[in-house]
Steps between C-alpha positions, in 0.01 A plus 500: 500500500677825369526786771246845533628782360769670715223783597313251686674580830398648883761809547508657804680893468552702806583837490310546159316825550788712384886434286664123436191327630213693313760415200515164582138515485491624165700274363300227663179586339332279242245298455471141777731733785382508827670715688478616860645924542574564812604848704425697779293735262445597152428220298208596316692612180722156473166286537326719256789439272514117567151460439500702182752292349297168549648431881307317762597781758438583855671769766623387854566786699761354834784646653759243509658614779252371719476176623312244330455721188673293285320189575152677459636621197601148337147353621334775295680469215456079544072588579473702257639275191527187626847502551837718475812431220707771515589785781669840373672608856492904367398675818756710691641848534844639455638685805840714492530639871848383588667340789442774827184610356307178405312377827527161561061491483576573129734205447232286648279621266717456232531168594168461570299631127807280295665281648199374745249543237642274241591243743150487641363539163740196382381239801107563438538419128749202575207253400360667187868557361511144513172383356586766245648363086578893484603586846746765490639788768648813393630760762582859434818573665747805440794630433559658840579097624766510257680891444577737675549825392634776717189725422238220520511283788151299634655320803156369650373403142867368407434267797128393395580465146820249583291307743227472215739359272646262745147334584414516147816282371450303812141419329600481180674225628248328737285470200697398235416180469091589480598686187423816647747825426591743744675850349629819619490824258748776651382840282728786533365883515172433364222803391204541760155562403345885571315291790756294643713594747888601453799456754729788289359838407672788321765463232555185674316272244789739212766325693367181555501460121811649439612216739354202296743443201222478284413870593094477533321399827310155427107509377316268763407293145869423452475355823171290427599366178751307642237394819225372252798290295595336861132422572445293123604193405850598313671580795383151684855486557570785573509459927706614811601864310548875614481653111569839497336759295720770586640688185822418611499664847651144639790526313688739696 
C-alpha cells in the first residue's frame, strides 16, 4: 500500500503568531495539513492564512512557561486530529542584558520558555512520534549558542538555546531507531515582523548585517524553507543536526 501524500501530517508550531513560526506556517499550508498554531496571542492572521490555503487549522493560545502547558498543548493538538506527527519547537525570545545586569529570574525564564518547553513538549508527544510513518522534530535554535560577537552577546538565551540543542540531539538519538528525526536550525540575525518583538533597536539591525558576511539580515522564510524540507520525507535522514542559516555569521 503506497504512502498519503506528504501533506497528510499533524504539525504542531509554537510561537506562530509573529516571524520564523508564522513562516513556517506558510510554508506548511496546503491542502490535507492539520496544523495546530500556538502563542500567547495573535494568531488570528496565521490561522486565517492556513485555512485559506486549504489547511485544517486551529489556534492554541498557552504560555509555555507554565507548568503543564506543554502537555495540554500536545493533548489538543492529539484531540483535535486524532493524533500529532510533527512538532516545530519555534517559541522563545532573544534577550541581550549581559552578565551583572541579567537577574538570575530571567535565566530561569530563559530556561524555562526553551529549554523547558521543548523538553516537556518532547515527553507528551513521545507516543505519537512513535506511532507516527512521518514523525519528525524540528527545533529553532540560534546563533547566540554558537558566536559571540563583542557587540551582541545573549548570555541567558546562549544558555537556553545550547541546552535545547543538547536535549534535542539527545532525542534525535533516543528515537532513531522508530524512524523518527530530530533537527536543530540555528538562524543568524533574522528580520522581525512590524508586530513582533525585537531585542536590538537603532542602527543596531545596520550592524548586525554588516556583521553577517553575506551582508543582509535573514527573511524569517529563509529560515522556514529549510524547516518545511526537515519536516518531508527527503530529509528522512537527515537526524541529530544544528543547520545553520546564518549568512555566514558562524564563520568568524
Amino acid at each position: 500500500m503506497s504512502e498519503s501524500p506528504p501533506t497528510e501530517r499533524v504539525i504542531l508550531v509554537t510561537g506562530a503568531s509573529s516571524g520564523i513560526g508564522a513562516a513556517v506556517c506558510r510554508r506548511l499550508a496546503a491542502p490535507g495539513a492539520r496544523i495546530v498554531a500556538h502563542a500567547r496571542s495573535g494568531l488570528d492572521e496565521t490561522v486565517a492564512h492556513l485555512r485559506d490555503a486549504g489547511a485544517e487549522a486551529e489556534a492554541c493560545l498557552a504560555d509555555l512557561a507554565e507548568p503543564g502547558a506543554a502537555a495540554q498543548l500536545v493533548g489538543f493538538a492529539a484531540e483535535t486530529f486524532g493524533g500529532l506527527d510533527q512538532i516545530v519547537s519555534n517559541a522563545g525570545f532573544a534577550d541581550p542584558t549581559r552578565f551583572g545586569e541579567v537577574s538570575r529570574g530571567e535565566l530561569d525564564r530563559s530556561l524555562a520558555t526553551m529549554t523547558g518547553a521543548f523538553f516537556d513538549l518532547a515527553t507528551a508527544a513521545l507516543p505519537h512520534l512513535r506511532k507516527s510513518r512521518r514523525g519528525r522534530v524540528v527545533a529553532i535554535s540560534s546563533f547566540v549558542a554558537h558566536a559571540f560577537p563583542a557587540d551582541y552577546l545573549f548570555p541567558v538565551t546562549a544558555a537556553a538555546k545550547g541546552g535545547l540543542e543538547a536535549l534535542a540531539r539527545t532525542l534525535a538519538r533516543q528515537l532513531a531507531a522508530d524512524g523518527v528525526t530530530v533537527n536543530c536550525v540555528a538562524p543568524g540575525f533574522t528580520r522581525k515582523d512590524k508586530q513582533g518583538h525585537s531585542s536590538l533597536g537603532g542602527d543596531a539591525w545596520q550592524r548586525a548585517a554588516e556583521l553577517t558576511p553575506m551582508g543582509r539580515i535573514a527573511d524569517p522564510d529563509d529560515i522556514a524553507a529549510l524547516v518545511a524540507f526537515l519536516l518531508g520525507p527527503e530529509a528522512r535522514h537527515i537526524t541529530g543536526q544544528v543547520i545553520h542559516v546564518d549568512g555566514g555569521l558562524g564563520l568568524g
